[in-house]
N, C-alpha and C positions, 0 to 999 in steps of 0.2 A: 488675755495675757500673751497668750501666741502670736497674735499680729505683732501685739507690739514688742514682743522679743524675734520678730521678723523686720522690724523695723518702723512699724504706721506709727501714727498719731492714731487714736482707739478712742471716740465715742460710743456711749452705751444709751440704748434706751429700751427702756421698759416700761408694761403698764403698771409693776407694781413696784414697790420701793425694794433698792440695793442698795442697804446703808455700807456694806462691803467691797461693793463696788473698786478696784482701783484707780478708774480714769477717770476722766471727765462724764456725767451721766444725766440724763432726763430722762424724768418721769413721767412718760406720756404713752400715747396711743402710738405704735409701731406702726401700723394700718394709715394715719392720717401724721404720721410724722415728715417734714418735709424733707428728699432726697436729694435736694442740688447740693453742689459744693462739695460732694464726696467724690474722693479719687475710685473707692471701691464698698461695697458695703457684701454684709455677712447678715442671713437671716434664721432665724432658728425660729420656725412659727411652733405650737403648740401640739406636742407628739402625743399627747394621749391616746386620740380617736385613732391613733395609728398603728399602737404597737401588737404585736403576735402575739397570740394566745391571752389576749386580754379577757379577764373576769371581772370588769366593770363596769358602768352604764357611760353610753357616751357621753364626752361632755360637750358635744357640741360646735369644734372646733376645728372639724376637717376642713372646712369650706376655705379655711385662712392659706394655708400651701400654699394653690391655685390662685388665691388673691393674691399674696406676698412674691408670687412668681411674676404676675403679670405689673404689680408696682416697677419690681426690679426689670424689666427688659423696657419701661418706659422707660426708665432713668439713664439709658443706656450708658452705664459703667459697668467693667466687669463687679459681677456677683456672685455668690456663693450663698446656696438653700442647706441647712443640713437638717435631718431628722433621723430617723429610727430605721432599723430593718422594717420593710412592709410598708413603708410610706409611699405614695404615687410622685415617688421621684425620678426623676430621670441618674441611675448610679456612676456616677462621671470616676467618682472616688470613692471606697467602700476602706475605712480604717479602722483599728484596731489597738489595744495597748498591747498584744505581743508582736506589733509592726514596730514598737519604739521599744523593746523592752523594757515596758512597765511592770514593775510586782505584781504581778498576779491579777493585770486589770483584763478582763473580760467587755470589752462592751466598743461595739461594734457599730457605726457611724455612717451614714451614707450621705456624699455629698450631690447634688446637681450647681453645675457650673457653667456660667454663661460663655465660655470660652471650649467649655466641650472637654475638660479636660482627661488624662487616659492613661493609666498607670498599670504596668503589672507589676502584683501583689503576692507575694510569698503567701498559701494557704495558711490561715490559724493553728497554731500550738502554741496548747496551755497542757502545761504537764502541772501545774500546780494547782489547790482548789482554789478557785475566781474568788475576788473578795468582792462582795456584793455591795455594790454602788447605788442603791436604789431605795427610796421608799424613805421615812423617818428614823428609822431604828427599829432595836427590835426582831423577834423570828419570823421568816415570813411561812408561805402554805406549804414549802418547800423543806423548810425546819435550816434553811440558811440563816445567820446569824447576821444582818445587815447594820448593826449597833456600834461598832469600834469605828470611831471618828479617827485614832491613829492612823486605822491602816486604810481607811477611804483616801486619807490626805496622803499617804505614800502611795499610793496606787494610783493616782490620780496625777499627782503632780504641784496640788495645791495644798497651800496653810493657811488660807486668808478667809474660808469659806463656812460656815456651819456644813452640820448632818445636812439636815435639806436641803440648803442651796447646793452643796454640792451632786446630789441626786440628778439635779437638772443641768450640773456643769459638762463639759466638754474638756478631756485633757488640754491643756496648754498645747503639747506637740503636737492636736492635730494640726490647730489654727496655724501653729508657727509652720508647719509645714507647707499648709497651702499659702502661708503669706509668702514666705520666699517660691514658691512656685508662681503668683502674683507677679513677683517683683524680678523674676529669671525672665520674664516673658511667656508663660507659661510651658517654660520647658523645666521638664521634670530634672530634679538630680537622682544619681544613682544613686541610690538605697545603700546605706552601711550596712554590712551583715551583721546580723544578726546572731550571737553565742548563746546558745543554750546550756545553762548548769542543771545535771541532775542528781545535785545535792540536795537531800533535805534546804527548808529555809527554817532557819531559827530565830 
């Protein structure tokens, strides 16, 4: 939804079904899907194997990054990799929802870009408690409350998405960001400041 409130035409593919989906979309293999004909492509390979302080078994999936890196500098159009804190990425762009002033979204993004790209970032403040983007629903080990699909989709930026899919989504503003950074040439614009309220939120 970023790109394309930056401006693209927005193909989707995945290997699993997005009946949600907004754009144009297939349902195939990312890995062996073919790459000509794009002005620019966006990869999100599978963050599991990646994330901090994980309490889970891996699934198996590191190996794609490095794969999805090497597809994308054959294709030679600019790219964009994003995944998790802790992922073997190169940090071109590290973002944030209190970089946009998002309600209370905590969740932090790292991008590698084939253009290199280089941004200085106001350090993170969240005075508010994070509304927990992750997982099904439900309390997690934490005793955070990850269950209210209200306040995912305000925090987020999205209404079009369930509980889960939004788990795996990416605010709108990052995308829109680096799409018009894309399409500046990759010259950065300067950051609006950012007003912090520390009023209760009701």
């Amino acid at each position: 939804m970023g790109y394309h409130r930056a401006g693209f035409d927005v193909v989707g593919v995945d290997i699993k079904p997005q009946p949600r989906y907004p754009f144009e979309f297939h349902q195939a293999d990312a890995m062996s899907w073919p790459l000509d004909g794009f002005d620019a492509i966006h990869a999100s390979p599978p963050c599991q194997d990646h994330r901090r302080g994980r309490n889970h078994e891996l699934q198996g999936t590191a190996w794609m990054l490095d794969a999805t890196r090497q597809r994308l500098i054959a294709a030679g159009v600019p790219w964009v990799i994003e995944n998790v804190p802790g992922a073997p990425v190169r940090t071109d762009l590290k973002l944030c929802g209190c970089m946009f002033g998002l309600w209370r979204l905590q969740r932090e993004r790292w991008f590698e870009t084939s253009w290199h790209a280089f941004d200085l970032r106001q350090p993170c403040l969240h005075l508010e408690p994070p509304v927990a983007c992750y997982g099904g629903g439900g309390v997690d080990r934490r005793g955070v409350d990850t269950g209210l699909v209200a306040d995912r989709r305000r925090a987020l930026g999205i209404d079009w998405m369930t509980r889960r899919e939004m788990s795996q989504a990416l605010p709108p503003v990052y995308t829109e960001y680096i799409g018009r950074l894309l399409l500046g040439g990759f010259s950065p614009p300067v950051p609006a400041p950012v007003i912090w309220s520390h009023q209760p939120i009701i």
